[in-house]
C-alpha positions as CSV (number, residue, x, y, z in Angstrom):
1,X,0.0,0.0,0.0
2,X,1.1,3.5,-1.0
3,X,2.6,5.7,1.8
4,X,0.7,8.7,2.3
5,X,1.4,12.1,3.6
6,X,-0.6,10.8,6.8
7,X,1.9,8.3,7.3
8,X,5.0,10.6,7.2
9,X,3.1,12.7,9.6
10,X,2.3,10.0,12.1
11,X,5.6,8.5,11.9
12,X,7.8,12.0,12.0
13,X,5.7,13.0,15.2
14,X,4.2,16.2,13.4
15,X,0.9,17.7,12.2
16,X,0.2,17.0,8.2
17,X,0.1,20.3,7.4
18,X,4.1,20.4,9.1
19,X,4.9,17.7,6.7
20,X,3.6,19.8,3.8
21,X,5.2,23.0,4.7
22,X,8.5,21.1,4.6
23,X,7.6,19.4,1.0
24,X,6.6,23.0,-0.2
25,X,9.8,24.4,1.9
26,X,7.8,27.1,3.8
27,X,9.6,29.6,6.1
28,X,8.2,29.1,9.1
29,X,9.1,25.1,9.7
30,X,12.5,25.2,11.7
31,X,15.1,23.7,10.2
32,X,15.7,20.7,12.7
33,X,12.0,19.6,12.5
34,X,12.3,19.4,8.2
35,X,15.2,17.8,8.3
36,X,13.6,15.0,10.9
37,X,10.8,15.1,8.0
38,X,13.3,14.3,4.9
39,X,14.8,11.8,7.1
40,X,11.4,9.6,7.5
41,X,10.3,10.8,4.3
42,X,13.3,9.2,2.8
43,X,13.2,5.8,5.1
44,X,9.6,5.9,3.8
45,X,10.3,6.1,0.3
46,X,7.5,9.1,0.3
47,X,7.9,10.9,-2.8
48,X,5.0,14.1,-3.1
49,X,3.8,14.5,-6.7
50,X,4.9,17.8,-8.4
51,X,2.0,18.7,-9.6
52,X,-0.3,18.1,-6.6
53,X,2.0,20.4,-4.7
54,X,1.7,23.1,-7.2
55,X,-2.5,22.6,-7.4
56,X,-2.5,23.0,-3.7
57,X,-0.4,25.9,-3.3
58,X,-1.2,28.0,-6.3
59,X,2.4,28.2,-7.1
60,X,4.4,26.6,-10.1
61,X,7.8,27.1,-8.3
62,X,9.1,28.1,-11.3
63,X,11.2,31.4,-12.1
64,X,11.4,32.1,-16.1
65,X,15.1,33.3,-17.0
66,X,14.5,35.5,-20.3
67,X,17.7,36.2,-22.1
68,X,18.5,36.5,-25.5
69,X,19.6,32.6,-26.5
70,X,20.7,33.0,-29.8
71,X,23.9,31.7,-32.0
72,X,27.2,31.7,-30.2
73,X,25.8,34.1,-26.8
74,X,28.2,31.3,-24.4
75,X,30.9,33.1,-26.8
76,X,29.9,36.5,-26.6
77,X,28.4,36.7,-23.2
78,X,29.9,34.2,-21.5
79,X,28.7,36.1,-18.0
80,X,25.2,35.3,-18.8
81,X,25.5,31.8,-17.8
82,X,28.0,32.5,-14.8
83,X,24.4,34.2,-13.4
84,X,21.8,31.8,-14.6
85,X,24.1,29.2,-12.6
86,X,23.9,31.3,-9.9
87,X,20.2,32.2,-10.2
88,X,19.8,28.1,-10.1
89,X,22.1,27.5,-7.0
90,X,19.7,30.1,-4.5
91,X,16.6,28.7,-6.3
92,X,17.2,24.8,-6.3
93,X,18.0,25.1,-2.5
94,X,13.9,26.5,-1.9
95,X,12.9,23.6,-4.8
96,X,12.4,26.1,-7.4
97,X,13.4,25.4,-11.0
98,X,15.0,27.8,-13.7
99,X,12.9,28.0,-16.9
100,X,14.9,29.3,-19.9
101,X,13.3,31.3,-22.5
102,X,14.3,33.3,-25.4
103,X,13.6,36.0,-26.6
104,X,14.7,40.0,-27.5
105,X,14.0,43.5,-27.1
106,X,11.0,44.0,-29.3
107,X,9.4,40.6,-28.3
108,X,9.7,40.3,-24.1
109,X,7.0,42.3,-23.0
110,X,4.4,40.1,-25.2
111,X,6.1,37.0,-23.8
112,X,6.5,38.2,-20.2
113,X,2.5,39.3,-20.9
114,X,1.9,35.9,-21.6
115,X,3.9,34.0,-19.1
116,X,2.2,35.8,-16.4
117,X,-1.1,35.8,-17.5
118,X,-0.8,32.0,-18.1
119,X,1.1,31.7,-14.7
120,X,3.7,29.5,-15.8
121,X,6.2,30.9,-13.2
122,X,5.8,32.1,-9.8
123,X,8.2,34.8,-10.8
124,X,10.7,36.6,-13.7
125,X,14.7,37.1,-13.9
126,X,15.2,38.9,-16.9
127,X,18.8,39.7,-18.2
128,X,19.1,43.2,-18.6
129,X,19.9,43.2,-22.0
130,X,16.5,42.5,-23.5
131,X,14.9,45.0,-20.8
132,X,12.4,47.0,-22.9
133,X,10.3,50.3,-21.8
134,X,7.2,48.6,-22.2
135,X,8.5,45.4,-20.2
136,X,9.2,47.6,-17.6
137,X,5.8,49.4,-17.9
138,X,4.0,46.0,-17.5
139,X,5.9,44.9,-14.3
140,X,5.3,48.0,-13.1
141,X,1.7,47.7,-13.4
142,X,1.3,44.3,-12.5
143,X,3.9,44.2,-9.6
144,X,4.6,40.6,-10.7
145,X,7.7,39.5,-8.7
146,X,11.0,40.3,-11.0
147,X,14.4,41.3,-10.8
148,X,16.4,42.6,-14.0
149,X,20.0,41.5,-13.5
150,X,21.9,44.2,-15.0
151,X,21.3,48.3,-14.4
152,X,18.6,49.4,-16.8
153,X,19.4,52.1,-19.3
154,X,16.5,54.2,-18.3
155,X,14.7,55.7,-15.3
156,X,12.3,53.2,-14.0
157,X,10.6,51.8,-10.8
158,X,11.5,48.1,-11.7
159,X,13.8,46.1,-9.3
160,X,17.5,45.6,-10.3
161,X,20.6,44.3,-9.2
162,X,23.8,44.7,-10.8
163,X,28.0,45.2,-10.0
164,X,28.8,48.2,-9.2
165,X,30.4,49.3,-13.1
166,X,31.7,52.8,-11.8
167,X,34.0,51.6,-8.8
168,X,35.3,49.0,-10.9
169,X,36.4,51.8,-13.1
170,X,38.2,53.8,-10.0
171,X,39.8,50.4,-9.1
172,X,41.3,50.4,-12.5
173,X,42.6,53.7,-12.4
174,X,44.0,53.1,-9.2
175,X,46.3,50.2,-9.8
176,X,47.8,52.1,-12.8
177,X,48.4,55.3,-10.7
178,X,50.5,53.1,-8.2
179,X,52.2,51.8,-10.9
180,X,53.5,55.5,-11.8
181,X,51.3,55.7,-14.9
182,X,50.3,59.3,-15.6
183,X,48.5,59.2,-19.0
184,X,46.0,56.7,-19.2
185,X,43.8,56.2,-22.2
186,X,40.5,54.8,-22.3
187,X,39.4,52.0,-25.0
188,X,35.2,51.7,-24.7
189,X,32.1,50.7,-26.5
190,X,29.3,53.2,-27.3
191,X,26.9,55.3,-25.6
192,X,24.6,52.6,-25.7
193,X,26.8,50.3,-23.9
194,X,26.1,51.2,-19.9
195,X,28.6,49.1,-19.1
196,X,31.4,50.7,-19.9
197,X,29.8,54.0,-20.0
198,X,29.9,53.6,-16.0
199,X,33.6,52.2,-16.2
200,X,34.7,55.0,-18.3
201,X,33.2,57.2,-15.3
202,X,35.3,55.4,-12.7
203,X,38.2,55.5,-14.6
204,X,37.5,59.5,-14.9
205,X,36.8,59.6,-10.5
206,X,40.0,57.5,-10.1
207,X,42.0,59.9,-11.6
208,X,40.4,62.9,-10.6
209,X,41.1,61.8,-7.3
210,X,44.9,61.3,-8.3
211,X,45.4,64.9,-9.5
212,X,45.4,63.4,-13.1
213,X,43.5,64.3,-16.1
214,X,41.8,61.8,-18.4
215,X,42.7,63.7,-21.8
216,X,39.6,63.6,-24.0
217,X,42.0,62.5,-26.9
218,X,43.0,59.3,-24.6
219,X,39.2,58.4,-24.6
220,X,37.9,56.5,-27.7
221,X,34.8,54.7,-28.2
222,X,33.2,52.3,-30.7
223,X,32.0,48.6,-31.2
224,X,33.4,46.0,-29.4
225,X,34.6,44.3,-31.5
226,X,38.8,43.2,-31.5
227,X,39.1,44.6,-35.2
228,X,37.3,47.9,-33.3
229,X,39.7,47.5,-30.6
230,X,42.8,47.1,-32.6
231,X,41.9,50.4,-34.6
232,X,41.2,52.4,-32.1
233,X,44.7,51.8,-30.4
234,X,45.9,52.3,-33.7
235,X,45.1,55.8,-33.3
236,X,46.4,56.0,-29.9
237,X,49.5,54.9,-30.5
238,X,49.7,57.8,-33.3
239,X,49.2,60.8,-30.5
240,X,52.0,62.2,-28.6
241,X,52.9,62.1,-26.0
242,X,51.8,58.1,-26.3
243,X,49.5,57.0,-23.4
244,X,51.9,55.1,-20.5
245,X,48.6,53.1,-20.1
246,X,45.6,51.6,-21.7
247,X,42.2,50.8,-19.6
248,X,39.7,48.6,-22.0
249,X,36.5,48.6,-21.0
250,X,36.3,44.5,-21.9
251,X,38.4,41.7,-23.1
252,X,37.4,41.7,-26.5
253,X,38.6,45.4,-26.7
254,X,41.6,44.1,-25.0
255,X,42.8,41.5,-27.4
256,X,42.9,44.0,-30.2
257,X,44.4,46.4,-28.5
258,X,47.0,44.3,-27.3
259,X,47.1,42.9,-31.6
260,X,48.0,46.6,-31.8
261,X,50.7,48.1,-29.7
262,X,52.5,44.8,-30.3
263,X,52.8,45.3,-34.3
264,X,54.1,48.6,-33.2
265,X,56.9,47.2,-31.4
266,X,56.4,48.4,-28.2
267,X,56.8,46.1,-25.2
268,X,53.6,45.4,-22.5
269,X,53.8,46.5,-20.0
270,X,57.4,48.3,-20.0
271,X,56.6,51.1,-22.7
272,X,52.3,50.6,-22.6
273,X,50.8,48.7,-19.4
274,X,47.1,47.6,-20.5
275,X,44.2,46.5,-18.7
276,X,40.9,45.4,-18.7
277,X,37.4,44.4,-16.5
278,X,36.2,40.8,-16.2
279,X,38.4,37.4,-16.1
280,X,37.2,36.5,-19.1
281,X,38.9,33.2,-20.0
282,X,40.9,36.0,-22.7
283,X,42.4,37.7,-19.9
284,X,44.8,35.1,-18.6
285,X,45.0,33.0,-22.3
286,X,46.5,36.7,-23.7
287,X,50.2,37.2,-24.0
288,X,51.1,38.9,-22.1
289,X,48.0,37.9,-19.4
290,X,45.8,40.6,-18.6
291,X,45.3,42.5,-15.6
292,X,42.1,42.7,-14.9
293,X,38.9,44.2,-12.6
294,X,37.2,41.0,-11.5
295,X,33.6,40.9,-10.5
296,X,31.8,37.4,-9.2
297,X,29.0,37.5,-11.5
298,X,27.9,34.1,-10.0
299,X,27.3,35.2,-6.6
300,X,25.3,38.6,-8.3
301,X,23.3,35.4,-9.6
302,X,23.1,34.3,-6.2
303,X,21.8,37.3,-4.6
304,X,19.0,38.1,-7.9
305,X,18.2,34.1,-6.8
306,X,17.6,35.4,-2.5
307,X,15.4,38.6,-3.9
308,X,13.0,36.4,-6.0
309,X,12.2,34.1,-2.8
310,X,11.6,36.8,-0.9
311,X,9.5,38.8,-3.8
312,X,7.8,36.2,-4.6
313,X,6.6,36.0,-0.1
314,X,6.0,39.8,-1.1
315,X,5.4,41.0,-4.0
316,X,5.4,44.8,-3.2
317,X,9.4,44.3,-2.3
318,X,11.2,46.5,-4.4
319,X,15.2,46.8,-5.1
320,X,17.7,48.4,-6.8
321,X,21.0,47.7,-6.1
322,X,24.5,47.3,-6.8
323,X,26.5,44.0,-5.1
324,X,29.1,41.8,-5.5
325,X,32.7,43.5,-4.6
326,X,35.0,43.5,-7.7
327,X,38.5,42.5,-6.5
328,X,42.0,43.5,-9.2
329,X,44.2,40.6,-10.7
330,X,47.2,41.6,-11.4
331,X,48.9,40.5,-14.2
332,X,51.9,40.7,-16.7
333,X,50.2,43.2,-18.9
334,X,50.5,46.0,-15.8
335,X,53.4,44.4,-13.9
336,X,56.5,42.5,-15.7
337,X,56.9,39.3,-14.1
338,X,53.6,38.5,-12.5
339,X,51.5,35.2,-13.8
């Protein structure tokens, strides 16, 4: 005969409605009486049905992860993932699952629409480079638990958690001042790219504080791309006095810059010392290795992950907030001899 929830109950010493607090993981059990409940739920080979669980509660335990999935992203945006597997590590631990779905700027506020309305998740984690104005119009309105995981590029009432871009910038600056650089240059993507919009501010705080200027003909900015980054240096290296230093606002910017001032015969980091943000596999796989601005975008995973549980308890919690502390490698690219 099937063991029943009744069983577990009887046998663990507890109510039933104890035993199904701990199967639905609920707050208020303590965590010496669930773990007596796995214990004879496990000796009693009692296994809950997912779907009963979710019927009773009103809750799918589900968050959706929307991202944009296409061709080649693990290449591109390696960080993504380092996230999502963070996301997943807060969530499994509460028994919540991680639902992937695609999808783009013009398309996720129809799909986060339809998500909701269907209530195939008990709540959203949406990477903030598909965040939309009308996506953040509908949570908003609907005060559906969600948190972006990035900064969004706009004003907006939506809860957010990201690394803190700007101090990773002064961070940067920092380590090439005590290195007795005095002319630092500034390699960045666009004006759309926040990123290193914010890290091009640090850099400029950094050496404000220093007494130093950040010429504006040491700052260039286009694609990043390493063909972008390699012509940009290009024209760098054509200015004098030459920079003593090179800040990149990613790897990818970093590789062809590096491409660069080596065709021109100069020696890293002796005549140029360059650096970038992120330890990209790139950064230490680069000759000379990279110096670099580390953040742990896994535990920034983590902490989006411990928001949503407690959004999803209330759903008028808001947040916007920066975490993670970023932490400097150094490398042979800023100091000769180091790994």
């Amino acid at each position: 005969m099937a063991v029943t929830i009744r069983d577990v109950a009887k046998a663990a010493g507890t109510s039933i409605s104890t035993v199904s607090k701990v199967i639905n993981r609920h707050y208020s059990i303590s965590e010496a009486t669930a773990e007596r409940v796995r214990q004879v739920m496990e000796e009693m080979n009692y296994h809950p049905m997912a779907s009963a669980q979710s019927f009773a509660s009103g809750m799918t335990r589900k968050v959706a992860f929307l991202a944009a999935l296409q061709r080649d992203v693990a290449f591109d945006n390696p960080h993504m993932f380092e996230m999502l597997c963070g996301l997943e590590e807060a969530l499994q631990k509460r028994g919540y699952a991680v639902m992937l779905r695609s999808t783009d700027t013009t398309a996720v506020s129809a799909l986060a629409e339809e998500v909701i309305a269907r209530r195939e998740c008990d709540a959203l984690a949406i990477h903030a480079s598909v965040l939309s104005r009308p996506l953040a119009a509908l949570l908003s309105r609907t005060r559906f638990p969600h948190v972006v995981l990035g900064q969004p590029g706009f004003a907006c009432q939506i809860s957010w958690i990201d690394i803190n871009n700007v101090y990773c910038g002064v961070l940067a600056s920092e380590h090439l001042v005590s290195l007795g650089r005095r002319r630092v240059a500034f390699l960045g993507g666009g004006e759309h790219d926040l990123i290193s919009v914010h890290r091009l501010e640090g850099v400029r705080q950094g050496l404000r504080e220093a007494d130093l200027p950040l010429e504006e003909r040491y700052i260039w900015l286009g694609e990043s791309t390493r063909d972008e980054g390699a012509r940009m240096a290009g024209q760098l290296l054509g200015l004098r006095p030459l920079p003593d230093a090179i800040i990149c606002a990613n790897n990818v910017l970093a590789l062809g810059c590096v491409a660069a001032v080596q065709r021109r015969g100069l020696r890293i980091p002796h005549d140029i010392a360059i650096m970038t943000f992120d330890d990209h596999p790139f950064s230490a796989l680069c000759d000379p290795p990279l110096s670099v601005v580390d953040i742990d975008v896994r535990e920034m995973g983590v902490q989006a992950g411990k928001f949503l549980l407690s959004a999803i308890k209330k759903p008028n919690l808001q947040s916007q907030t920066h975490t993670a502390t970023p932490n400097l490698i150094v490398r042979a690219s800023t100091v000769e001899g180091q790994g």
